[in-house]
LOLUMTOR-883833 format. One record per residue (C-alpha): z, x, y; residue in three letters. Coordinates in pm, 1 decimal. Layout:
% LOLUMTOR-883833
rec zz=Z&xx=X&yy=Y&residu=ALA
...
***
This chain:
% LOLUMTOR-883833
rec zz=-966.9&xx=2493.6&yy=-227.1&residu=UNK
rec zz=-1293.8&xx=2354.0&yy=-466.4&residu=UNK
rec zz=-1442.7&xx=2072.9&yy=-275.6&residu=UNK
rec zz=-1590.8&xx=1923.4&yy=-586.6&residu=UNK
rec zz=-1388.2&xx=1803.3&yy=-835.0&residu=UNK
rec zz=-1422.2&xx=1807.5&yy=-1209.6&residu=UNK
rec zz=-1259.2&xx=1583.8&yy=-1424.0&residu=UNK
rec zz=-1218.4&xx=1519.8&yy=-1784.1&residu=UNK
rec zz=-1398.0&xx=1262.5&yy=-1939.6&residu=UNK
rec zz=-1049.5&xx=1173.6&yy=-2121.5&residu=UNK
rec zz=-880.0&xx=1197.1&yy=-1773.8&residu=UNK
rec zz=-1096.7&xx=931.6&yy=-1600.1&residu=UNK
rec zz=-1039.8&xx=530.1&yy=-1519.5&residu=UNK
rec zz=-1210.5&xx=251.7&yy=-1586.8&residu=UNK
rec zz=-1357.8&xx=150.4&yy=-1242.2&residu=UNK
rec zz=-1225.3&xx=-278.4&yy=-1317.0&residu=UNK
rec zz=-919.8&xx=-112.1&yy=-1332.1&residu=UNK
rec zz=-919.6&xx=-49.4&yy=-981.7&residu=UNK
rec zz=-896.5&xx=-409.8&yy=-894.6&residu=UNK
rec zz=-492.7&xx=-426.8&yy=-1049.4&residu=UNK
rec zz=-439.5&xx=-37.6&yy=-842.8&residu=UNK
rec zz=-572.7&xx=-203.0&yy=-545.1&residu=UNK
rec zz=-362.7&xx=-541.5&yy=-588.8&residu=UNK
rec zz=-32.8&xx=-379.2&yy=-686.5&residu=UNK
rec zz=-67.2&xx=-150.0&yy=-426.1&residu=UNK
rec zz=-63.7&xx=-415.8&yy=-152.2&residu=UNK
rec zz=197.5&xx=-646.3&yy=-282.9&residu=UNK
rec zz=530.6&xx=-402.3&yy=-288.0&residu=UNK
rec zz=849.5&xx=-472.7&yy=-34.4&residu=UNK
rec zz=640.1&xx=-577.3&yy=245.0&residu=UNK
rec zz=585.6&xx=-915.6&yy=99.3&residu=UNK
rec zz=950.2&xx=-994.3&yy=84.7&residu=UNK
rec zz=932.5&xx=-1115.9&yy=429.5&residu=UNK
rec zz=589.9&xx=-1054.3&yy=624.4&residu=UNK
rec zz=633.1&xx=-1407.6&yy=759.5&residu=UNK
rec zz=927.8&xx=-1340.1&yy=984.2&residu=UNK
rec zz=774.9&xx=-1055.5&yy=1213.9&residu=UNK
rec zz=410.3&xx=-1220.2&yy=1190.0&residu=UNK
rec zz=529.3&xx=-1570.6&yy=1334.1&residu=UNK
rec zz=703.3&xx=-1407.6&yy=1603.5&residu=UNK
rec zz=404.1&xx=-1292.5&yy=1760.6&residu=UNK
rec zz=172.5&xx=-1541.9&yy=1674.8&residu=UNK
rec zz=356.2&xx=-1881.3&yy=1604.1&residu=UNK
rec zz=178.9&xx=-2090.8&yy=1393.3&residu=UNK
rec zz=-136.6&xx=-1923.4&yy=1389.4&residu=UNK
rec zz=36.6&xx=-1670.8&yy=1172.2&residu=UNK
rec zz=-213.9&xx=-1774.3&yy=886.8&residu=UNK
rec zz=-484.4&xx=-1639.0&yy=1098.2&residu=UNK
rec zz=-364.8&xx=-1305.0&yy=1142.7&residu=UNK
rec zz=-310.1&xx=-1302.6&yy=809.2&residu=UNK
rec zz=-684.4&xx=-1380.3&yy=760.8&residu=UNK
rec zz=-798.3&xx=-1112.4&yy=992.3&residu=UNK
rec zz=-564.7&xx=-880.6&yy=815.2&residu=UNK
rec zz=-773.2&xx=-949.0&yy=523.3&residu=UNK
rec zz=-1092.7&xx=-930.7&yy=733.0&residu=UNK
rec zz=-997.9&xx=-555.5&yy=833.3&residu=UNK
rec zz=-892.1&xx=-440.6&yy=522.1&residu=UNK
rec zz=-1194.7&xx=-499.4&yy=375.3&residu=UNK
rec zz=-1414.9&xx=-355.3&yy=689.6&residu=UNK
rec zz=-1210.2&xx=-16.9&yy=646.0&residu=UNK
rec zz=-1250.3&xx=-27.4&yy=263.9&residu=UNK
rec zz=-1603.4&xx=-47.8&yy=328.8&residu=UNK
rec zz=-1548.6&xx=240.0&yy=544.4&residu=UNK
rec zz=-1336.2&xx=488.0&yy=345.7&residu=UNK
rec zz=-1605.0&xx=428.1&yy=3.9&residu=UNK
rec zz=-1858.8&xx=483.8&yy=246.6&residu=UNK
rec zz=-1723.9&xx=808.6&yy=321.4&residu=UNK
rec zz=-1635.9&xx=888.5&yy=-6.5&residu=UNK
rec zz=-2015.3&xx=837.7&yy=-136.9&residu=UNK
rec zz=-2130.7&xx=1110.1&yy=124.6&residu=UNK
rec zz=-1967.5&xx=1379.7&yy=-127.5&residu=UNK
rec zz=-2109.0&xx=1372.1&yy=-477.9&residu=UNK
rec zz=-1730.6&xx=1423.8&yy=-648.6&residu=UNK
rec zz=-1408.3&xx=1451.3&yy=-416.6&residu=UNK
rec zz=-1109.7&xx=1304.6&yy=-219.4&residu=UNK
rec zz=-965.4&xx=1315.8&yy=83.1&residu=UNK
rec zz=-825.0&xx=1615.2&yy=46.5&residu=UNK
rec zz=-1137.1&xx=1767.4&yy=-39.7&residu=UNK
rec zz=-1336.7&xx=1618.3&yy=232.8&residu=UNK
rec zz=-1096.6&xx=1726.1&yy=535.8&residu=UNK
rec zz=-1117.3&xx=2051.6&yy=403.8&residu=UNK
rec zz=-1492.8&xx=2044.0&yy=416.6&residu=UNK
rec zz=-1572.5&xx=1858.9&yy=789.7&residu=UNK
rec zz=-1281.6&xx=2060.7&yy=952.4&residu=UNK
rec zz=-1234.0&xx=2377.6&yy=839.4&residu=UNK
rec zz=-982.7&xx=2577.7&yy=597.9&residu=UNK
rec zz=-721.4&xx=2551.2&yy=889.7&residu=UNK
rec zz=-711.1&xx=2195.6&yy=1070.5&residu=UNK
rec zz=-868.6&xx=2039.6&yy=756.9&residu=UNK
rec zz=-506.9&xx=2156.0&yy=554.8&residu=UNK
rec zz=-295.9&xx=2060.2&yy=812.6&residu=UNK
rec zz=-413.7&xx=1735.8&yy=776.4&residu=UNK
rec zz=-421.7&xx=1739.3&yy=436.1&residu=UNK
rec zz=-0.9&xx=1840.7&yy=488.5&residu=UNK
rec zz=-8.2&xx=1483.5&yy=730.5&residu=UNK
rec zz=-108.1&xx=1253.9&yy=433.9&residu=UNK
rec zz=95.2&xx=1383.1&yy=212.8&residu=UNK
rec zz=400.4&xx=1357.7&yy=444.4&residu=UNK
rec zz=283.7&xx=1005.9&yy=503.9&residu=UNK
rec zz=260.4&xx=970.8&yy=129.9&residu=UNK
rec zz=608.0&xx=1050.5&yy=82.2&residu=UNK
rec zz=709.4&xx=858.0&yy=359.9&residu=UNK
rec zz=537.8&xx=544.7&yy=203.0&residu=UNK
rec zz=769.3&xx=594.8&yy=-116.2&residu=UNK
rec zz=1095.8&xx=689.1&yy=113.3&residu=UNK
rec zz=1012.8&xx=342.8&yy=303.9&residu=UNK
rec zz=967.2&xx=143.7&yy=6.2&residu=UNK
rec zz=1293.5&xx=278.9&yy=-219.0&residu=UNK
rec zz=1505.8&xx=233.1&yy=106.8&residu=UNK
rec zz=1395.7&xx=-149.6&yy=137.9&residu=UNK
rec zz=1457.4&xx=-236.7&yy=-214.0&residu=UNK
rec zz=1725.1&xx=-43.4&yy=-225.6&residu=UNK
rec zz=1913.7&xx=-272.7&yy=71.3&residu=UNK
rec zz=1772.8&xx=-563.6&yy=-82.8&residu=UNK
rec zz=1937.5&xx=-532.1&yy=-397.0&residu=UNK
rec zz=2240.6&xx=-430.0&yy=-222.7&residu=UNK
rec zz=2202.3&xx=-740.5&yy=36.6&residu=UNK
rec zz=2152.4&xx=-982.3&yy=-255.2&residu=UNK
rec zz=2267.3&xx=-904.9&yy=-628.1&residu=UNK
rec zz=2539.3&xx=-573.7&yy=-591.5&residu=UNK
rec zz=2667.6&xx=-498.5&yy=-293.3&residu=UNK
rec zz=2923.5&xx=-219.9&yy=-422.0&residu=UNK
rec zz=2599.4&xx=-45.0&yy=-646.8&residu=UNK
rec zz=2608.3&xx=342.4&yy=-443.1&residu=UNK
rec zz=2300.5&xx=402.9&yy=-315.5&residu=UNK
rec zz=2212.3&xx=695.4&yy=-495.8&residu=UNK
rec zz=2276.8&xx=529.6&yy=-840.2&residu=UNK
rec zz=1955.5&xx=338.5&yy=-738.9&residu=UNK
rec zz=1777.1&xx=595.1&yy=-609.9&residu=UNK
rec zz=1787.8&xx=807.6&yy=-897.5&residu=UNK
rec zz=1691.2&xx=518.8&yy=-1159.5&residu=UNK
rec zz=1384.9&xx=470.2&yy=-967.7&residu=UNK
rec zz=1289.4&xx=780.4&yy=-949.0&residu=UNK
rec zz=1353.5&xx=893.2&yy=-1306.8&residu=UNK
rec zz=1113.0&xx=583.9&yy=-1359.5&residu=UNK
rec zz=860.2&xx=758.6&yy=-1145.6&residu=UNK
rec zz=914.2&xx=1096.6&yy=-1307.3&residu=UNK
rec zz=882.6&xx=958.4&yy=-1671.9&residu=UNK
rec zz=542.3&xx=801.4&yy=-1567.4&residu=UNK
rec zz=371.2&xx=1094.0&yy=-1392.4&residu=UNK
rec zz=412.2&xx=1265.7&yy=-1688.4&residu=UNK
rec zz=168.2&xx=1035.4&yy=-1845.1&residu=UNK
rec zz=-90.2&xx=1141.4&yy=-1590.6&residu=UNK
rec zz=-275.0&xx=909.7&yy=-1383.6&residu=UNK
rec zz=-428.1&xx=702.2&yy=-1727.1&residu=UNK
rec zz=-60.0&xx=584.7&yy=-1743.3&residu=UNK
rec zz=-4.5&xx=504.1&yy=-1358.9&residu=UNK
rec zz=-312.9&xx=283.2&yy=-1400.1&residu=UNK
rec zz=-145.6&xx=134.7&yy=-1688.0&residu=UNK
rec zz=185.0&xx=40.8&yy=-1487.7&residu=UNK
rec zz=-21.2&xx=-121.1&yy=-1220.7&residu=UNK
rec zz=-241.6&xx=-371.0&yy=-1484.2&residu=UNK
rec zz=118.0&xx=-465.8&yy=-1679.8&residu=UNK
rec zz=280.4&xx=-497.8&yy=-1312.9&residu=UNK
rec zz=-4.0&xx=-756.9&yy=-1198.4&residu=UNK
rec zz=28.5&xx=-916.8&yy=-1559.7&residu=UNK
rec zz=367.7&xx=-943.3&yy=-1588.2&residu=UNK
rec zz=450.0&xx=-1067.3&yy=-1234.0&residu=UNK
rec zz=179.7&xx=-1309.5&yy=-1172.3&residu=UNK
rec zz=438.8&xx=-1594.2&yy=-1309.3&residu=UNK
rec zz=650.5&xx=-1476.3&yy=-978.5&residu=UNK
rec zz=375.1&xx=-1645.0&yy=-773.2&residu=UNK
rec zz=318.9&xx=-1952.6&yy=-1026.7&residu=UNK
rec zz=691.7&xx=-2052.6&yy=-876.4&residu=UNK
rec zz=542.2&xx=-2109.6&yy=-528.0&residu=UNK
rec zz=483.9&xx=-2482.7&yy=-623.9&residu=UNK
rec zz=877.0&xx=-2561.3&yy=-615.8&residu=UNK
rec zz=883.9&xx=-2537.8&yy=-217.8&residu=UNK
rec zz=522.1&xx=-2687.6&yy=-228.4&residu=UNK
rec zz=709.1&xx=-2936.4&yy=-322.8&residu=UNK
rec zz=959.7&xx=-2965.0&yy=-9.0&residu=UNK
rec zz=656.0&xx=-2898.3&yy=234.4&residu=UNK
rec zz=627.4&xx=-3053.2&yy=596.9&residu=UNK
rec zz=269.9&xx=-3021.8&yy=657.8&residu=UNK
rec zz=378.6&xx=-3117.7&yy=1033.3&residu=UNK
rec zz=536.0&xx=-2785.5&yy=1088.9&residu=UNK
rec zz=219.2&xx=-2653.9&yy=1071.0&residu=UNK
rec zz=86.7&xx=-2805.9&yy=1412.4&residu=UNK
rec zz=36.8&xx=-2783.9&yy=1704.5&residu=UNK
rec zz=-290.9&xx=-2531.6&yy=1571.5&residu=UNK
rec zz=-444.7&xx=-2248.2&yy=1748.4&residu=UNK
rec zz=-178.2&xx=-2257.2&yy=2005.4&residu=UNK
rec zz=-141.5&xx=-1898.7&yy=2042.0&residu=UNK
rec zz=-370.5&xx=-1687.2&yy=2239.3&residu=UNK
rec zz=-636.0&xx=-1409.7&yy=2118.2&residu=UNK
rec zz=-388.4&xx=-1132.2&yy=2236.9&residu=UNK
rec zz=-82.8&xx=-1301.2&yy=2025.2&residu=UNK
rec zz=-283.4&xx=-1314.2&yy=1731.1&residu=UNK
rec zz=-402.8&xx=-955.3&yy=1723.5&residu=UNK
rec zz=-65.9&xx=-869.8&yy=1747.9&residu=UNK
rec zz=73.8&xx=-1063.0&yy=1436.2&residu=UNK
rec zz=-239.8&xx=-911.5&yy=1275.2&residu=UNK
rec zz=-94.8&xx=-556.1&yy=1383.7&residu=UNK
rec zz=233.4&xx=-649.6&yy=1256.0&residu=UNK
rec zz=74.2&xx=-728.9&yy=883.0&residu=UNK
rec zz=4.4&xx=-344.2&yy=865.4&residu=UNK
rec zz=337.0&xx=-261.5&yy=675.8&residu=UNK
rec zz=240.8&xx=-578.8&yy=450.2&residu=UNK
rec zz=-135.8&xx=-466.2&yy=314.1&residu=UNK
rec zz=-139.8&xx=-93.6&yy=359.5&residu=UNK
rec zz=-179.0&xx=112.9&yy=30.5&residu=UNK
rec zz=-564.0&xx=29.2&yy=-81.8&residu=UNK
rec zz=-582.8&xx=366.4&yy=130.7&residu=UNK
rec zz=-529.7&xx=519.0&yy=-235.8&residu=UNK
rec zz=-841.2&xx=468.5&yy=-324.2&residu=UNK
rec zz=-896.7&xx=844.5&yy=-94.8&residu=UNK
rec zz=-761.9&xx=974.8&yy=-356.9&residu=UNK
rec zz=-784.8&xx=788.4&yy=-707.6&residu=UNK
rec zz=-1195.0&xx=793.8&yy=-610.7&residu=UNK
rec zz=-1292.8&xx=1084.4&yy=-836.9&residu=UNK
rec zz=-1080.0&xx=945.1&yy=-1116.8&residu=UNK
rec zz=-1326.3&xx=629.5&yy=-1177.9&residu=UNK
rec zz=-1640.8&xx=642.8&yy=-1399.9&residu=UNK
rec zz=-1844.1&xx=421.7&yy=-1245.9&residu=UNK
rec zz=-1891.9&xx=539.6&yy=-857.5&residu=UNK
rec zz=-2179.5&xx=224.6&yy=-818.7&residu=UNK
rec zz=-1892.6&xx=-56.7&yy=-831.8&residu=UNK
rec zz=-1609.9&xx=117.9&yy=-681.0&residu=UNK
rec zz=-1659.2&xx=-120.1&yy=-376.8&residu=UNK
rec zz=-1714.0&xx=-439.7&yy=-593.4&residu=UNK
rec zz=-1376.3&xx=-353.5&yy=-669.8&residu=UNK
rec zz=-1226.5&xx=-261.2&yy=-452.6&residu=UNK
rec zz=-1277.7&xx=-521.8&yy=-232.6&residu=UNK
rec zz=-1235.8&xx=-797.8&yy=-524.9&residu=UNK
rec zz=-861.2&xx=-632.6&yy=-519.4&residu=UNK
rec zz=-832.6&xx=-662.3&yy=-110.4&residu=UNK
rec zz=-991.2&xx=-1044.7&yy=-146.4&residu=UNK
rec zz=-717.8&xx=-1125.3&yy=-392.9&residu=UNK
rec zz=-431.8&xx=-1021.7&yy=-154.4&residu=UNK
rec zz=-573.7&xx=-1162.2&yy=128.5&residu=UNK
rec zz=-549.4&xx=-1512.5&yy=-90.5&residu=UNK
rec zz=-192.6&xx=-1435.1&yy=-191.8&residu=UNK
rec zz=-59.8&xx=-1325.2&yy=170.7&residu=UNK
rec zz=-197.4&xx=-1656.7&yy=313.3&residu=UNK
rec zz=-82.4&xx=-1870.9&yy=55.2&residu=UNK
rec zz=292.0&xx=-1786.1&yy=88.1&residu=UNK
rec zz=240.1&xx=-1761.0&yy=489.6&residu=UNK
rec zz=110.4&xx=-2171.3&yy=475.0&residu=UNK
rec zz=383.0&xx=-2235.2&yy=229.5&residu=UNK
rec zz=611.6&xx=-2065.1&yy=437.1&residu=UNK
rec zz=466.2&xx=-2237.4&yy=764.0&residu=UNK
rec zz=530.3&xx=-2550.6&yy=613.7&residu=UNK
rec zz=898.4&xx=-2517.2&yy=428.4&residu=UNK
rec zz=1083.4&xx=-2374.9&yy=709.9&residu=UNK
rec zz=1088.4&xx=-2478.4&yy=1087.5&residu=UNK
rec zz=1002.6&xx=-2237.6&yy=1350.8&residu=UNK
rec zz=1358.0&xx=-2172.1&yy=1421.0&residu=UNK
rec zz=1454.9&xx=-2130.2&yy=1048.6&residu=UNK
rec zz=1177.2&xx=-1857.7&yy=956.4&residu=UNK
rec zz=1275.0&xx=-1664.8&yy=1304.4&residu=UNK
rec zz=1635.9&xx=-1598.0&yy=1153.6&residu=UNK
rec zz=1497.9&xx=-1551.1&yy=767.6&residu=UNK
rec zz=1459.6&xx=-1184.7&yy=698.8&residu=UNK
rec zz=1345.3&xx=-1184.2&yy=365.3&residu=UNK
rec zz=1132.9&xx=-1530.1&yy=338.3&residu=UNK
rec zz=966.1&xx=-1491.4&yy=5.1&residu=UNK
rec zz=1296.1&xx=-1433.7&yy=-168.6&residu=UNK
rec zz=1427.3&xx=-1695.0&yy=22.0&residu=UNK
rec zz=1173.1&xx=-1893.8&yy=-89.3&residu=UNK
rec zz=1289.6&xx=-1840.4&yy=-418.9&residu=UNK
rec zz=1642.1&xx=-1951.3&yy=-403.4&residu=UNK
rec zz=1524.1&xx=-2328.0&yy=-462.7&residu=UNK
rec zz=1408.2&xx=-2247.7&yy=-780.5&residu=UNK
rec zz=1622.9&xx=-2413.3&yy=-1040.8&residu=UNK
rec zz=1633.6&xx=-2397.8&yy=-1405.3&residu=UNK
rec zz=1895.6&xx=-2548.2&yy=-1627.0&residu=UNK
rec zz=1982.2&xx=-2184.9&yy=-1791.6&residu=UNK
rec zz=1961.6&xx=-1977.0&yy=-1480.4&residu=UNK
rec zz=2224.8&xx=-2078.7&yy=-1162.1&residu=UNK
rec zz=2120.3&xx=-1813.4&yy=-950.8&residu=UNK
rec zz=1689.4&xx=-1778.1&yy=-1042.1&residu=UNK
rec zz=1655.7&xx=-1514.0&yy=-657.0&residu=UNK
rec zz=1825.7&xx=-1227.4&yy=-904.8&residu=UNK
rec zz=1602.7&xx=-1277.5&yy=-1169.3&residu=UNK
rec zz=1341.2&xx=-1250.0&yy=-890.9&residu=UNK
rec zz=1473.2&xx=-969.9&yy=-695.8&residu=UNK
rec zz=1547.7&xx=-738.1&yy=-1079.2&residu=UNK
rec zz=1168.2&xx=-818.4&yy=-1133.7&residu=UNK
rec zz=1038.5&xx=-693.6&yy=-840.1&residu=UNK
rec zz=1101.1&xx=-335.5&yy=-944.2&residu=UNK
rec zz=766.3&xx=-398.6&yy=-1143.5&residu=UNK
rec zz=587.1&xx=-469.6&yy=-822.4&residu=UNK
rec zz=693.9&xx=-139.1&yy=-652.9&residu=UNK
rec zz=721.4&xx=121.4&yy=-969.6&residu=UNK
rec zz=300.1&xx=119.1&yy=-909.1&residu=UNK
rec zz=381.7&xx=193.6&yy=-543.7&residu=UNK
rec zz=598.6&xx=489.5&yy=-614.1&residu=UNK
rec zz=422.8&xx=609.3&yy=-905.1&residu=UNK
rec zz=102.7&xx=633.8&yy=-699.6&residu=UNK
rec zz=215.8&xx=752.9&yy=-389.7&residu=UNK
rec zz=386.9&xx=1024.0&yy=-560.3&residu=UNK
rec zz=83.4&xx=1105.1&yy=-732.6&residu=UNK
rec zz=-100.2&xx=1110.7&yy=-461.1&residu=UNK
rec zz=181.6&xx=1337.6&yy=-249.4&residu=UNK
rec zz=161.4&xx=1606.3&yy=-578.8&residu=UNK
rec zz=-183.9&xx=1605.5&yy=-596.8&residu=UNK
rec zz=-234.2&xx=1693.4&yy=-223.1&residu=UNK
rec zz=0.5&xx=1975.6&yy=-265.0&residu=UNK
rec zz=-175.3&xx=2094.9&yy=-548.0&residu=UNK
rec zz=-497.4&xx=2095.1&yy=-368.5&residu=UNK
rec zz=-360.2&xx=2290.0&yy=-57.6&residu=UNK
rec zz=-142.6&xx=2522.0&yy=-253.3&residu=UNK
rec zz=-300.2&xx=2568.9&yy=-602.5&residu=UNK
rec zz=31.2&xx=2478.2&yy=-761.5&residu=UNK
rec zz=78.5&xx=2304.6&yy=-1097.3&residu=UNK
rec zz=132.2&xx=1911.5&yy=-1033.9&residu=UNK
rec zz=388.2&xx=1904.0&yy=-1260.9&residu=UNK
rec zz=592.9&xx=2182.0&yy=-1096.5&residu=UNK
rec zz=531.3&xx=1997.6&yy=-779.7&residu=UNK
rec zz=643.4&xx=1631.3&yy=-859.1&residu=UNK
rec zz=967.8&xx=1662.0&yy=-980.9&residu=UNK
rec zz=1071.1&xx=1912.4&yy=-699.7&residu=UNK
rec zz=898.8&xx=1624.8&yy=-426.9&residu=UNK
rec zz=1146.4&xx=1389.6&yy=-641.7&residu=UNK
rec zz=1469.6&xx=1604.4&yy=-615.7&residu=UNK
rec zz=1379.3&xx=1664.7&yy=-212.8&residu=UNK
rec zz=1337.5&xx=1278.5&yy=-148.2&residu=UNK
rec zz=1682.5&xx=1202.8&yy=-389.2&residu=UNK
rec zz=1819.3&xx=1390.8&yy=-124.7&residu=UNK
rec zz=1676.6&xx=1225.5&yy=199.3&residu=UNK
rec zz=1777.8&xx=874.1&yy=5.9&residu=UNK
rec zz=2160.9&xx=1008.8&yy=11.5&residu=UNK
rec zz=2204.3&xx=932.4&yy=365.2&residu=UNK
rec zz=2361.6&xx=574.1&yy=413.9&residu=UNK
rec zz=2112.2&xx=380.3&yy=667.1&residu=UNK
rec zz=2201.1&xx=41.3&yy=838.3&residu=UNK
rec zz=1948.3&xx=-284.2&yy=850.7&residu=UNK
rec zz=1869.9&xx=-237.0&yy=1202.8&residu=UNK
rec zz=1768.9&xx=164.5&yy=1140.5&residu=UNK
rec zz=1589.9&xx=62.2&yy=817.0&residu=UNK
rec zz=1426.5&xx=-191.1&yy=1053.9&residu=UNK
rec zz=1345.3&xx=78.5&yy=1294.9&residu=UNK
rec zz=1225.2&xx=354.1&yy=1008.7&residu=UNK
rec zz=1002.0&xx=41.9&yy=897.5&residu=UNK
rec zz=841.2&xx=4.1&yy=1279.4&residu=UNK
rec zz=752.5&xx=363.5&yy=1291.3&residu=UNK
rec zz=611.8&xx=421.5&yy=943.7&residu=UNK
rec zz=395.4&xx=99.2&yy=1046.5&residu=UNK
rec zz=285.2&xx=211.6&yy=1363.0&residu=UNK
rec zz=183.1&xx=546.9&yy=1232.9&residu=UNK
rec zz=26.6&xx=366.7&yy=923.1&residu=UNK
rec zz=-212.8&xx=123.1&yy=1168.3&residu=UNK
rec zz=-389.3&xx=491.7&yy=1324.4&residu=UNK
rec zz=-392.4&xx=642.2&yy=988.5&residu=UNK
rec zz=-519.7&xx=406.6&yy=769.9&residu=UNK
rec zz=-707.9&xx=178.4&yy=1041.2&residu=UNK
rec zz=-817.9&xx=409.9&yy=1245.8&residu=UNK
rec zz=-851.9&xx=747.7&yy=1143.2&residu=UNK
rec zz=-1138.1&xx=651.0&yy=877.8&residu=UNK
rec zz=-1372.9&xx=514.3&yy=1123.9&residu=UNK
rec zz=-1285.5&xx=868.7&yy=1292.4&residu=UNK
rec zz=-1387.9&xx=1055.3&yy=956.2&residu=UNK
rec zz=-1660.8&xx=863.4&yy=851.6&residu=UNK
rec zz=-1775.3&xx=981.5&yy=1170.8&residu=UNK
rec zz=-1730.6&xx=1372.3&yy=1141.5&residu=UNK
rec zz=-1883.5&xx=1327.3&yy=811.9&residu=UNK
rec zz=-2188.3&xx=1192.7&yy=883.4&residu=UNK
rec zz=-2211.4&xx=1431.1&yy=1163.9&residu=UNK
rec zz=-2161.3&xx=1726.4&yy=910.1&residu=UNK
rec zz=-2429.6&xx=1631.6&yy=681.1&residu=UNK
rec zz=-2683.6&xx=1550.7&yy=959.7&residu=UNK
rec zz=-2612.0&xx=1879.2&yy=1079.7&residu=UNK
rec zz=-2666.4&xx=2125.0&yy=778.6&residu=UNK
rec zz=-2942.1&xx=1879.6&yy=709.2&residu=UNK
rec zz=-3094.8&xx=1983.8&yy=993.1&residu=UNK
rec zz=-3003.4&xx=2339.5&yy=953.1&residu=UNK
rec zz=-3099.1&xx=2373.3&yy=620.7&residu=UNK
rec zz=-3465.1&xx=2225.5&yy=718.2&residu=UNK
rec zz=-3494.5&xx=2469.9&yy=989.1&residu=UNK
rec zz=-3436.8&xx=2742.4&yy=733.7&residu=UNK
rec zz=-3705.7&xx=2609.2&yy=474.1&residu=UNK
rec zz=-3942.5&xx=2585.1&yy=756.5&residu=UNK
rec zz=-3845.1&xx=2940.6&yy=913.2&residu=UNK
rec zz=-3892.8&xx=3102.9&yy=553.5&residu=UNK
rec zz=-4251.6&xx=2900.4&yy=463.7&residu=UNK
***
């Protein structure tokens, strides 16, 4: 495997763009009800784990451009390769691309039972499954130019969906909101732990990095995208806080879309499947990228073709979305993605950042020794 990367000067991103990526990345199936699993840890301090949500996100996208900016031009891939050897280095490589793939199982499986669950509850699962993914397909073959595309229309074209938060702005009961700071430090962690499923996917950025022209503002950017979320996630948790009762958002599953249902217009009865057909543009950059990312790690490992390796990844996950699931297993797959998600993308970069520095001290070192030893 080259641990540099060259890439076409046609093939490359404009770094701003990384700002939609980053955003549409973050906002997929997990904000269709964050508020649920957050309040029940932390009450109604849920805002502030949202908050420190936002405050680690942007301490480990710090971290992960950091380590990025040790190598002149490379990704993830490239750099495990490098710090751990041909080996260890690939089997990890073979762990983030089963994670990526698990990331795009999770997400068609939730939207999947939310359409059923909501709009058509006779639709056969793998009627679904294989529109979406014929969607992914048809953009890959675009290349990654295209995938960046998807993500600045899916910002574009959604950002009405949030406009609509005013209508149960409207209904508000600002005195749900107390009694404040009620729940201790431990509580709140925890509802901070529980936002993981919510903002994970900026980790992309491991692998879009040698994509982007400008390397000096890829962390301008990044964390512009990350700040943006942050602002969103907290804004539907307070409205959310303040529409329903404690009891009421314990019992709501999906309390965005529920959110939604008090929408009325005078040419549209039923506005949540309007909402709910939308949302496809919020996850298509989701799948799109993950996918990319899955086929390019492959390709890296292997030295196979990424188009050769895409559509078989698709065909293998069509399969794995054939098997009927109930809500409380898709609750379950959704609790152990997350909790493998938290040491991956929270954790493991401090870890890496770590082994990289140590690397490049080290043959620093060595390679000063040898100029010495040979003068």
């Amino acid at each position: 495997m080259k641990i540099l990367i060259e890439v076409k000067p046609q093939s490359m991103v404009n770094t701003m763009l990384l700002v939609f990526v980053i955003f549409s990345m973050q906002v997929g199936v997990g904000i269709q009800g964050f508020q649920r699993v957050i309040y029940m840890e932390a009450k109604h301090d849920a805002w502030i784990s949202v908050i420190l949500s936002g405050v680690a996100t942007a301490i480990v996208g710090f971290i992960m451009v950091k380590t990025l900016k040790a190598y002149e031009n490379t990704d993830l891939y490239g750099i495990q390769y490098d710090v751990l050897g041909k080996w260890f280095g690939n089997m990890l490589n073979i762990l983030f691309v089963i994670y990526f793939l698990g990331g795009f199982h999770i997400i068609v499986r939730n939207y999947i039972e939310v359409i059923q669950a909501w709009i058509f509850p006779e639709v056969p699962d793998w009627l679904i499954s294989l529109t979406l993914l014929y969607l992914v397909y048809y953009g890959l073959n675009g290349g990654l130019r295209t995938v960046v595309g998807v993500c600045f229309f899916s910002v574009g074209l959604s950002f009405w969906l949030i406009l609509l938060l005013a209508y149960p702005f409207q209904f508000a009961n600002w005195d749900y909101l107390f009694p404040m700071f009620e729940a201790s430090i431990p509580e709140i962690l925890r509802g901070t732990k529980q936002m993981t499923f919510t903002v994970v996917g900026f980790e992309i950025i491991y692998v879009i990095y040698p994509f982007l022209k400008e390397k000096d503002k890829v962390h301008k950017y990044m964390q512009v995208g990350l700040f943006f979320t942050t602002i969103l996630y907290l804004t539907i948790m307070v409205v959310s806080l303040a529409y329903f009762s404690g009891g009421q958002l314990e019992r709501t599953i999906w309390g965005t879309l529920s959110l939604l249902t008090i929408v009325r217009f005078p040419f549209i009865e039923r506005f949540e499947y309007v909402a709910i057909t939308f949302w496809v543009l919020l996850i298509m950059p989701n799948l799109m990228l993950y996918m990319w990312a899955a086929t390019r790690g492959i390709s890296r490992v292997f030295g196979k073709k990424e188009q050769k390796v895409s559509w078989k990844l698709l065909i293998f996950l069509f399969l794995t979305l054939l098997y009927p699931l109930t809500r409380v297993q898709i609750n379950m797959m959704n609790d152990y993605f997350a909790k493998g998600a938290f040491y991956i993308v929270f954790i493991y970069p401090f870890l890496l950042f770590g082994a990289v520095l140590v690397k490049k001290k080290f043959f620093r070192k060595k390679d000063e020794a040898n100029v010495q030893k040979n003068e």
